[in-house]
C-alpha positions in Angstrom: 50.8 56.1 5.4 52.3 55.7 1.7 54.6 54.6 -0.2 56.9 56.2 -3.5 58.8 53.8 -5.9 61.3 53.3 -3.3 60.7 53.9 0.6 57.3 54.1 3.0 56.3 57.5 4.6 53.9 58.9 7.5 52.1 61.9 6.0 50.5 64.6 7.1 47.6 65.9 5.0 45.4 69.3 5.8 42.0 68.4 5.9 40.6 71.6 4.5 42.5 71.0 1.1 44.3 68.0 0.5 47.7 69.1 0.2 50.6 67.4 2.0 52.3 69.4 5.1 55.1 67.3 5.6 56.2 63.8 4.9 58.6 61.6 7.0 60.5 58.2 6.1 60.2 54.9 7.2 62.5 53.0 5.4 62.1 50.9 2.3 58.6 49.6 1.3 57.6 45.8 1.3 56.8 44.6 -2.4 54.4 41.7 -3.3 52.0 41.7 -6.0 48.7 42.6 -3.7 50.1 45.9 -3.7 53.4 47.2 -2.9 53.5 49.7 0.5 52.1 50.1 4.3 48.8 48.8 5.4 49.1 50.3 9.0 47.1 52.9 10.7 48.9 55.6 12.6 47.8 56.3 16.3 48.0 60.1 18.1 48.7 61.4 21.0 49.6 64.7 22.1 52.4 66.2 19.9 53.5 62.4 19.1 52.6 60.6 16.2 53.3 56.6 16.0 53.7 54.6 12.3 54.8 51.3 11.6 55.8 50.2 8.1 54.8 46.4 6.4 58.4 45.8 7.0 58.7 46.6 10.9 59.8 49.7 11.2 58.0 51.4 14.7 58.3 55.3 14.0 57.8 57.8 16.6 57.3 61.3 14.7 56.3 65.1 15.9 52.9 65.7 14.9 53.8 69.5 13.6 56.7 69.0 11.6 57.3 65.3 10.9 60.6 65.1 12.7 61.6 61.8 14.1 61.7 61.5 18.2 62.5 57.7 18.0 62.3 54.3 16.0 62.9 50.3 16.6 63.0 47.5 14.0 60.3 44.9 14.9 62.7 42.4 13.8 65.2 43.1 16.4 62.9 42.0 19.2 62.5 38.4 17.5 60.0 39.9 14.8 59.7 38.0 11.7 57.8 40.0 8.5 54.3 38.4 8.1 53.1 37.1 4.6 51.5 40.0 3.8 53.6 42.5 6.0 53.1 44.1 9.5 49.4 45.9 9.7 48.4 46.1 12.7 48.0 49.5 14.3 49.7 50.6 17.1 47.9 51.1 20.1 49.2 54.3 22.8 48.2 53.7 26.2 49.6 55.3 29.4 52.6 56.0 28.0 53.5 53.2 26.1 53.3 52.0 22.9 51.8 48.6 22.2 52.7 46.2 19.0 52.9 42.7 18.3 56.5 41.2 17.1 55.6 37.6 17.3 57.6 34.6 17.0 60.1 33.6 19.9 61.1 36.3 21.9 57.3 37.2 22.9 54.3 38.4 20.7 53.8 41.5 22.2 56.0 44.0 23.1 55.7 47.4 24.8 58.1 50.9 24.5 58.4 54.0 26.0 56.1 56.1 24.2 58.9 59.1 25.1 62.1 57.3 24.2 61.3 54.3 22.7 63.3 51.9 25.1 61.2 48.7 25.6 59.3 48.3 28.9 58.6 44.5 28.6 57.6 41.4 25.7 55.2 38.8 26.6 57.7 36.1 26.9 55.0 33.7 27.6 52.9 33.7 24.5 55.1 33.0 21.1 53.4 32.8 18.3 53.9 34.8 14.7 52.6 38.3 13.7 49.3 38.0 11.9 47.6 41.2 10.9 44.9 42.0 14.0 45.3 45.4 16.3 45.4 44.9 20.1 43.4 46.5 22.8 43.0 48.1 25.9 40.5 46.8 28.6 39.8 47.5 32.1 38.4 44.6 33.3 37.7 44.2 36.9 40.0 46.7 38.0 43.1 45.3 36.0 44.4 47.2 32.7 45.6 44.0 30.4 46.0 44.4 26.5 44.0 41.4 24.7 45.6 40.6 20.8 44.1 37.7 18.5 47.1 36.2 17.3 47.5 33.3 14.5 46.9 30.6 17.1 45.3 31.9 20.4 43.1 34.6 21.7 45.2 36.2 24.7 45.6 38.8 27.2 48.1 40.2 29.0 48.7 42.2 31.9 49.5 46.4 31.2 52.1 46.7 34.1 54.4 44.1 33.3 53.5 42.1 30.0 52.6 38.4 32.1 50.0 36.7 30.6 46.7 36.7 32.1 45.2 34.1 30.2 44.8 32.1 26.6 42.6 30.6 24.4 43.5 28.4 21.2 42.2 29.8 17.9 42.5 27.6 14.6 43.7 30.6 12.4 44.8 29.7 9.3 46.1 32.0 6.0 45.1 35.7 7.8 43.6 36.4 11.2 42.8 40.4 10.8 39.4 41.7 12.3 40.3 43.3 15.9 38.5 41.5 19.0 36.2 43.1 20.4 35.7 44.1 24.4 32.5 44.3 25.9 30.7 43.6 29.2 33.2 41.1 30.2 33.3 39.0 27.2 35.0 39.4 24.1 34.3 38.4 20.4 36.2 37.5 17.5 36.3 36.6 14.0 38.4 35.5 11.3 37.8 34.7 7.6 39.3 31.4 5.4 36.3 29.2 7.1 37.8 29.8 10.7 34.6 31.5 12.2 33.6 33.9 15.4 33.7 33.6 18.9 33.0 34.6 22.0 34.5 33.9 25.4 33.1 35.0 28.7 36.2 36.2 31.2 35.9 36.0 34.9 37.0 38.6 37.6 39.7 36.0 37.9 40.6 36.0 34.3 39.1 32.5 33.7 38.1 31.8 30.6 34.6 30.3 28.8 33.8 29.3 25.6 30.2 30.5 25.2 30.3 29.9 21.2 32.2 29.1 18.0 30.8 28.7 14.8 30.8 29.9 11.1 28.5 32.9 10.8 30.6 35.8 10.6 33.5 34.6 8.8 34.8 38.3 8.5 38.6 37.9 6.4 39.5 41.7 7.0 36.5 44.4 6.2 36.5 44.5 10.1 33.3 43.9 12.6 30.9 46.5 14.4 29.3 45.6 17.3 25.9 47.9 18.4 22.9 46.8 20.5 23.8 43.2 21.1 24.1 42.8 17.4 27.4 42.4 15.7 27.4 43.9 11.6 30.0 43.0 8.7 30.8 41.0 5.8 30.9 37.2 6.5 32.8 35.0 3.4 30.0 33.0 1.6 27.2 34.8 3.0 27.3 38.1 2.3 26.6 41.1 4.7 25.5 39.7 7.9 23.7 40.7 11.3 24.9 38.0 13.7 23.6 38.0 17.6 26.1 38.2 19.7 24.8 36.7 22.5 23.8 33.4 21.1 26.3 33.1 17.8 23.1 32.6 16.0 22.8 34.4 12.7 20.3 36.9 12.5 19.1 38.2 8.9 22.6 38.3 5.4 22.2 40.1 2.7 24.3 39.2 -0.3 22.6 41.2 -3.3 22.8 45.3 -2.3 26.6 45.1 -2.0 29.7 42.8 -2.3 32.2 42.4 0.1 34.2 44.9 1.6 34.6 47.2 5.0 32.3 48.9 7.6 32.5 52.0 9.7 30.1 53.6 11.9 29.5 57.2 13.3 25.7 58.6 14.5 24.2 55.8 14.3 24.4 55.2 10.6 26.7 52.5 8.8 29.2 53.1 5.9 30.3 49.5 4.0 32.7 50.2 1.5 32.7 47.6 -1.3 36.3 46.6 -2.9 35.7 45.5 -6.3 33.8 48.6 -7.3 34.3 51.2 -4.5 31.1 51.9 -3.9 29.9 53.4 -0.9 26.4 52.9 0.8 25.0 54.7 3.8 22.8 52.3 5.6 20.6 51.5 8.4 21.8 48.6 10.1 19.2 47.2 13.0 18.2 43.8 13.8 15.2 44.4 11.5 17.5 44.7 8.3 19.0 46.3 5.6 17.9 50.0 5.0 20.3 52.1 2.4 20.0 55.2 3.0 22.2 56.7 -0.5 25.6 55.3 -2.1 28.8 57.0 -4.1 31.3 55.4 -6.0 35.0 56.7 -5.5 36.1 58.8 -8.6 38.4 59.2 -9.9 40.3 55.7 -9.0 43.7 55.0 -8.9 45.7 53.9 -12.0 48.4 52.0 -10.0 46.5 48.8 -8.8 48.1 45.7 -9.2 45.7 43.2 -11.1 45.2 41.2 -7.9 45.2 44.3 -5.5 41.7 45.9 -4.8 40.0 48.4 -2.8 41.0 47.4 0.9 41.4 50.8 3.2 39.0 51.2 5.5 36.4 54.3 5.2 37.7 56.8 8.3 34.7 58.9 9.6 36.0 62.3 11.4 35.2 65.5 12.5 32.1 65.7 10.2 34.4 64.2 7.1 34.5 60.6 5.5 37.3 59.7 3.7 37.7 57.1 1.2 40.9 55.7 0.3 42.2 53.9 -3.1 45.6 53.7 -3.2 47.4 57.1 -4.0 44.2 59.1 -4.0 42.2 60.0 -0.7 38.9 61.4 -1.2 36.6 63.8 1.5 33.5 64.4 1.5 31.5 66.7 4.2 28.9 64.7 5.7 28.0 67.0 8.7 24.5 66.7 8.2 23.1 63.3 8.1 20.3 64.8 5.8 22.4 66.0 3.6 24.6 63.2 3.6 21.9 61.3 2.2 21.2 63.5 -0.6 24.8 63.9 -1.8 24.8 60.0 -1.8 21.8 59.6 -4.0 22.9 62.3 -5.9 26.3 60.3 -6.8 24.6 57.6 -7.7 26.2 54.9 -9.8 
């Protein structure tokens, strides 16, 4: 996703040089002083490509050429443009597309992933758009979607968007970081003092509270969850290892990096730090911190607002990570853990 002086586009970049391949519209970009632009993520299947825009416009694109199948105004299903602009990611699943209006008409809706007619909106949870992704469980033999919305924790049922059950949660300013699924339980987190949690769901789709405090107070760097452990940057306390079983906190670290976002891929972790974009390669077990090497993005961009920083995600793929500022992406091959390392070290800042 980006953005020119005027409207939002879905882009298509070849890997293997950088260059654009095609570039397809979205309409005019949202403006506010954190940085003007998209924050979404595009999902793929097949030959179809899905892209929603800050300002709600749902884009379904050809993968080869850019060409536009279908697209729906989120504000036409009751939508109302969040403070800092629709960001969450769309999700594909079984041939429908999932994304979160909010507000009156029902905070999650569903289309046809082919035509882009919608299937159903959760009529029974209202609440607005914050900035968190939904998901896809199976849990007990039932497909639901579960989305942390600005005011509850809730999940609803694949087939024919009923809710299956609802938790309050006292979000306040941003509710970002996407819950996580696993083992029948499901964890979240949110930054501005709200916390993490996790709930225990029954067969039945009852719900208990097994915890909620204020260790991992992630506000949008995003969460990792590995080993019964859950990894990312809690406000106040720096970079955190948090059990997930028990809530209870299990080593921070505030001095090797400031805050920012993690990614994961072979068992190695990638936290990207915003004010500075450096980039450390670590070891992340219950035991500690262990950096393994660190970059710094260069060059940066020269279009950041003064209260805009580095906030893209680093995106790990076929053997590539990519680091993001802005209007410059940057690749480098990390195919070989070994040599991963070394490049890191080499860059050293």
């Amino acid at each position: 996703m980006g953005a020119d002086d005027t409207d939002v586009h879905l882009i298509a970049v070849d890997t293997t040089n950088g260059t654009d391949v095609w570039k397809a519209s979205l309409g005019r970009k949202l403006k506010n002083r954190w940085g003007d632009g998209p924050r979404s993520t595009p999902a793929v299947f097949g030959d179809r490509v899905v892209a929603l825009s800050g300002r709600g416009q749902l884009v379904c694109a050809d993968v080869n050429d850019g060409s536009i199948f279908w697209q729906q105004d989120l504000r036409d299903f009751g939508g109302r443009i969040p403070n800092w602009g629709y960001s969450e990611s769309p999700l594909i699943d079984q041939g429908r597309v999932i994304v979160t209006p909010g507000n009156d008409d029902g905070a999650l809706a569903a289309f046809q992933l082919d035509t882009g007619e919608l299937i159903w909106q959760s009529w029974d949870v209202m609440q607005p758009a914050h900035y968190s992704s939904a998901i896809v469980v199976e849990h007990h033999g039932q497909r639901q979607y579960i989305q942390l919305g600005s005011r509850s924790l809730f999940g609803i049922n694949a087939s024919d968007g009923e809710k299956l059950w609802e938790i309050k949660w006292p979000g306040k300013v941003a509710v970002v970081p996407t819950p996580i699924y696993h083992e029948g339980s499901i964890y979240v987190s949110s930054g501005y003092g709200v916390g993490s949690m996790r709930i225990d769901l029954s067969p039945q789709n009852r719900v208990t509270k097994r915890y909620h405090n204020k260790i991992m107070k992630n506000q949008h760097g995003g969460v990792i969850l590995r080993d019964k452990h859950v990894y990312g940057y809690s406000d106040g306390r720096g970079w955190v290892c948090q059990n997930v079983d028990s809530g209870e906190m299990v080593w921070q670290e505030k001095r090797v990096l400031g805050k920012g976002a993690i990614a994961s891929a072979d068992g190695l972790f990638y936290c990207l730090e915003k004010q500075t974009g450096v980039c450390v390669l670590a070891n992340l077990t219950p035991d500690g911190w262990e950096e393994r090497g660190r970059l710094t993005i260069e060059p940066q961009t020269e279009q950041r607002s003064p209260d805009g920083r580095i906030w893209a995600h680093p995106v790990i793929a076929n053997g590539h990570l990519y680091l993001r500022d802005q209007e410059i992406i940057c690749c480098y091959d990390i195919s070989d853990s070994r040599q991963t390392t070394r490049a890191l070290n080499s860059n050293r800042r």
